[in-house]
VOBADREN-645690 format. One record per residue: x, y, z of N, C-alpha, C in turn; residue in three letters. Coordinates in nm, 2 decimals. Layout:
BEGIN
ATOM     n_x     n_y     n_z    ca_x    ca_y    ca_z     c_x     c_y     c_z    r
ATOM       X       Y       Z       X       Y       Z       X       Y       Z  ALA
...
This chain:
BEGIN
ATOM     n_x     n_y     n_z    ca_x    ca_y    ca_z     c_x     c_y     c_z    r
ATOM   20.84    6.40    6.92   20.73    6.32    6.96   20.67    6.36    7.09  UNK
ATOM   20.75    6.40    7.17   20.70    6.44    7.35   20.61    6.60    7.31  UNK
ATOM   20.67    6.65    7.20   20.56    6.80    7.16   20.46    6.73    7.11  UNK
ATOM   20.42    6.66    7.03   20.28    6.66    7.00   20.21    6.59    7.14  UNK
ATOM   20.24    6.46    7.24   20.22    6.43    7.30   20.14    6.52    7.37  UNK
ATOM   20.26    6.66    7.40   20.21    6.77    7.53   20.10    6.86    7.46  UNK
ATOM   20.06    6.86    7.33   19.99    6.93    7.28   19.85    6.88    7.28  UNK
ATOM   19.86    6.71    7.27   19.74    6.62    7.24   19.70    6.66    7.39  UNK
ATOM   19.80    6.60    7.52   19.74    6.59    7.61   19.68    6.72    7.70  UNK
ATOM   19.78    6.82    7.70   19.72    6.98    7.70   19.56    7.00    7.63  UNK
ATOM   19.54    6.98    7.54   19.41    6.96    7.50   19.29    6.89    7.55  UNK
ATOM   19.35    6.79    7.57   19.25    6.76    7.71   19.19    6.77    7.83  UNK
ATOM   19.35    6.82    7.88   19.34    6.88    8.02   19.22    7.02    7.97  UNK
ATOM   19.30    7.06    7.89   19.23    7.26    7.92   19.11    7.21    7.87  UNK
ATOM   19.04    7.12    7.78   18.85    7.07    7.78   18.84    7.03    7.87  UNK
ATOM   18.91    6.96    7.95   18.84    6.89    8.11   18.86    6.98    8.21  UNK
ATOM   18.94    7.13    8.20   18.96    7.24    8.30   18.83    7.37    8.26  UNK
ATOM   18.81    7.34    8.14   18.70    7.42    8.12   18.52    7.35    8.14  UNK
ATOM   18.55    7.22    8.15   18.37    7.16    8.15   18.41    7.22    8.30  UNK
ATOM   18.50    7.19    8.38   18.51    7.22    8.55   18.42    7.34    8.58  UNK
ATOM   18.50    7.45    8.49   18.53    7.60    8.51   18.36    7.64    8.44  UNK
ATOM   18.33    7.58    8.38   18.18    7.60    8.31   18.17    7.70    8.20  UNK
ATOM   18.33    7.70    8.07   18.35    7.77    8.02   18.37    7.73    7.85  UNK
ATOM   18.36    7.61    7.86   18.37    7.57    7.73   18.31    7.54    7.62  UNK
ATOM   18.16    7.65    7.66   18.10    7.69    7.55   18.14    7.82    7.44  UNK
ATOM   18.30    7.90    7.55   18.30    7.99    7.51   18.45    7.97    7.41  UNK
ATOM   18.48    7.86    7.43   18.61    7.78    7.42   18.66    7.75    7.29  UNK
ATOM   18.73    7.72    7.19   18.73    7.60    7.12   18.87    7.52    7.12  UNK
ATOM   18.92    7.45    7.03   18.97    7.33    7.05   19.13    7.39    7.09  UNK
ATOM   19.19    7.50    6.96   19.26    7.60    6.98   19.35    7.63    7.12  UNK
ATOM   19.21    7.70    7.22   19.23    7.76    7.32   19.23    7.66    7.45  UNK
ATOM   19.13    7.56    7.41   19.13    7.45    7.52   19.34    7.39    7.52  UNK
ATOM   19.37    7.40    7.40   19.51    7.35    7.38   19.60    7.42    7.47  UNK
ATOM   19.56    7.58    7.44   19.67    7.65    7.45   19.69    7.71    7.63  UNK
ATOM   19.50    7.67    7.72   19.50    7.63    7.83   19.55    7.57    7.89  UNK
ATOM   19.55    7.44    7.81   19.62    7.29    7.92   19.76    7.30    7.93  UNK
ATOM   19.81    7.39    7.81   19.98    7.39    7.81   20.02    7.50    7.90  UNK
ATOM   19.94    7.59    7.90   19.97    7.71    7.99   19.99    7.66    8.16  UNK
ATOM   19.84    7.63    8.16   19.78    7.56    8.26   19.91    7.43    8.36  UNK
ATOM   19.97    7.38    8.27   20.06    7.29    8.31   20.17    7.37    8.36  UNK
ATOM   20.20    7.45    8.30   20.35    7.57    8.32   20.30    7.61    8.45  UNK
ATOM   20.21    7.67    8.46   20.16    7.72    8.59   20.14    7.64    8.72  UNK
ATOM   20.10    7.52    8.69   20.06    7.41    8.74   20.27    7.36    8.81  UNK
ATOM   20.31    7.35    8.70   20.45    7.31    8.74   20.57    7.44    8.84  UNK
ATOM   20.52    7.52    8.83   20.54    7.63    8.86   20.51    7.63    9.01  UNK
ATOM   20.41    7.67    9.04   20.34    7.69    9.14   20.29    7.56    9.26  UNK
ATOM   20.24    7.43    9.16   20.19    7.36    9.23   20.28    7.22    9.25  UNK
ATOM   20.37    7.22    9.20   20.51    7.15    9.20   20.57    7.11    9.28  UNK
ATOM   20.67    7.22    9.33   20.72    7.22    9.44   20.59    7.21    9.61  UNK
ATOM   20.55    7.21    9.62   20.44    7.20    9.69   20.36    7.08    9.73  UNK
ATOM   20.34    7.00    9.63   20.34    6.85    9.62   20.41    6.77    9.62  UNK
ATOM   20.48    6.81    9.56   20.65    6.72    9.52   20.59    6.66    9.41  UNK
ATOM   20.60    6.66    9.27   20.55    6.62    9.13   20.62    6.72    9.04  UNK
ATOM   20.60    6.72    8.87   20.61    6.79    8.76   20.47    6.82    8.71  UNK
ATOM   20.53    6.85    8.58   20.37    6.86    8.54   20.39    6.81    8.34  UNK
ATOM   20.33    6.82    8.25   20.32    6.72    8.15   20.43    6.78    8.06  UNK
ATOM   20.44    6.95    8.08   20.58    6.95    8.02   20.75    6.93    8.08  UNK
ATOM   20.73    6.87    8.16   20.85    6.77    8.19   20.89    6.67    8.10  UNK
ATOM   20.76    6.59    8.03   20.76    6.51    7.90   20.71    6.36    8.02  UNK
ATOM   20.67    6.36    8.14   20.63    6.24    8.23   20.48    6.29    8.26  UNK
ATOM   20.42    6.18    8.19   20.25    6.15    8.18   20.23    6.04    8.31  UNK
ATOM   20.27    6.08    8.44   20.23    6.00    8.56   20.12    6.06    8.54  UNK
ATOM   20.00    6.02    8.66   19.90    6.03    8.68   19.90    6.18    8.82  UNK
ATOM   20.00    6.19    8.89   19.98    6.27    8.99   20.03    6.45    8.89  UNK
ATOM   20.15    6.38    8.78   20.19    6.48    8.69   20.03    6.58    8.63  UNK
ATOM   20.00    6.43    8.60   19.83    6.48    8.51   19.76    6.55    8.63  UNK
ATOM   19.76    6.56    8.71   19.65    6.64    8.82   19.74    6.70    8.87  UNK
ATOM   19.85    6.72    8.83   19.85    6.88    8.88   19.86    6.98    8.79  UNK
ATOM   19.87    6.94    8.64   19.87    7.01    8.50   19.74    7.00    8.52  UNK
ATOM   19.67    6.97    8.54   19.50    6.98    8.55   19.46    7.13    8.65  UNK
ATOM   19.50    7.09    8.76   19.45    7.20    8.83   19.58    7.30    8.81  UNK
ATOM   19.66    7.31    8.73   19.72    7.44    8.72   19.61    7.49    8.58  UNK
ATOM   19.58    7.44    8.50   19.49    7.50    8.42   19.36    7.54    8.47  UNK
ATOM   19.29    7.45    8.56   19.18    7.51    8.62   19.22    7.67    8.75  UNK
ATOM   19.32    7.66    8.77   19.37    7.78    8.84   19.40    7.91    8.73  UNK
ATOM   19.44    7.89    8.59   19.44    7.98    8.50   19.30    8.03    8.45  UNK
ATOM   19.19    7.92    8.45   19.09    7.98    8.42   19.02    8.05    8.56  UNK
ATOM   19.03    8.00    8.66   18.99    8.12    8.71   19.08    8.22    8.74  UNK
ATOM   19.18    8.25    8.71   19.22    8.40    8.71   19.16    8.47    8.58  UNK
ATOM   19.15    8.44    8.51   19.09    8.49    8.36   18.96    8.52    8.39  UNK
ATOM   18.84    8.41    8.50   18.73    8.44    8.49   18.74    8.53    8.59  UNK
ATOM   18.78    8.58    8.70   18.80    8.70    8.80   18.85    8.80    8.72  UNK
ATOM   18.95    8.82    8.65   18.99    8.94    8.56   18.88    8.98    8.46  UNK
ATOM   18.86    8.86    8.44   18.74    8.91    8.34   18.58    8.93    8.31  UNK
ATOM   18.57    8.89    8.45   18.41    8.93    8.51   18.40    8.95    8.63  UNK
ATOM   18.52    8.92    8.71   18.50    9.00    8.84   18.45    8.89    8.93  UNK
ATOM   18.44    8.75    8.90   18.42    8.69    9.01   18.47    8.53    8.97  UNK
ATOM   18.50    8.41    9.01   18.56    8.33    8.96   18.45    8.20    8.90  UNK
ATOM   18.33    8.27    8.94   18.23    8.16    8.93   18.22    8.03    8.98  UNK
């Protein structure tokens, strides 16, 4: 049950990291998924320890969890949009 959870809410996140990023015309439902889950790994990773929080694959849907799975996905898209056009927009 906590996997479909992370996958529903992953999906969210990476559509609400992409309307941010101004990329989700290029997006679809798929990739927006496979953003938010990335996005959280990264997020939990990096922006974790640093705040003091988790991130949604921990299986804890706090609200501070949700913002930083958020902006670890908005930090994946702009590495993708700097790799991939050279500037982060």
């Amino acid at each position: 049950m906590t996997w479909i959870l992370i996958i529903i809410v992953g999906g969210i996140l990476g559509w609400l990291a992409s309307i941010v990023m101004r990329t989700d015309a290029q997006q679809g439902i798929l990739l927006n998924i496979v953003v938010g889950i990335v996005g959280a790994i990264l997020g939990g990773l990096l922006l974790a320890p640093m705040l003091g929080g988790g991130s949604i694959t921990s299986g804890d849907f706090s609200l501070p969890n949700l913002l930083i799975s958020l902006l670890g996905a908005i930090i994946l898209l702009a590495i993708v949009n700097l790799v991939r056009r050279g500037n982060v927009r």
